[in-house]
N, C-alpha and C positions, 0 to 999 in steps of 0.2 A: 814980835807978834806971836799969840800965843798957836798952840797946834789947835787943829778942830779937833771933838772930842770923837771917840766914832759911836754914833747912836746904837750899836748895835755889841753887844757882849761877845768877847771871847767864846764864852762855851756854846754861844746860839750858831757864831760863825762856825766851832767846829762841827756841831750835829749837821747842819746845813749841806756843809761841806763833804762828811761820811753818807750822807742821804741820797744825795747826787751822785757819790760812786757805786750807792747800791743800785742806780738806776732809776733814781727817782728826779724829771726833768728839773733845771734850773724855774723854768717856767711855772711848772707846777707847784712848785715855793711860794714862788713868786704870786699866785692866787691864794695861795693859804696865809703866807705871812707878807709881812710889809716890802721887803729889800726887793729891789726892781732885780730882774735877772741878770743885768750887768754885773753888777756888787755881786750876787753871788758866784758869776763867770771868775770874775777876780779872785775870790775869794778861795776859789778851786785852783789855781795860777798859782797863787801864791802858797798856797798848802803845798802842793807842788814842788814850786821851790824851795821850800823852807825843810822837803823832808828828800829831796834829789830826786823826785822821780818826775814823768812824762806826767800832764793833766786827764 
């Protein structure tokens, strides 16, 4: 079975991602652009771990 694709690009998950550590809510993404605030919860998780540091 094939993998899902992930509808969302690389580089929108990283600006997403730097934007929320600048202090700008998950939520408030979430009104401007499509990805529910979960996904971008995750998305900060996983940056995270992929770079050793706390969320």
């Amino acid at each position: 079975m094939p993998r899902p694709r992930n509808p969302h690009r690389t580089e929108f998950q990283k600006k997403s991602v730097a934007l929320v550590r600048r202090k700008r809510s998950a939520e408030a993404l979430t009104r401007q652009y499509e990805p529910c605030a979960a996904t971008i919860h995750e998305w900060i998780r996983q940056a995270a771990a992929d770079s050793g540091d706390d969320p």
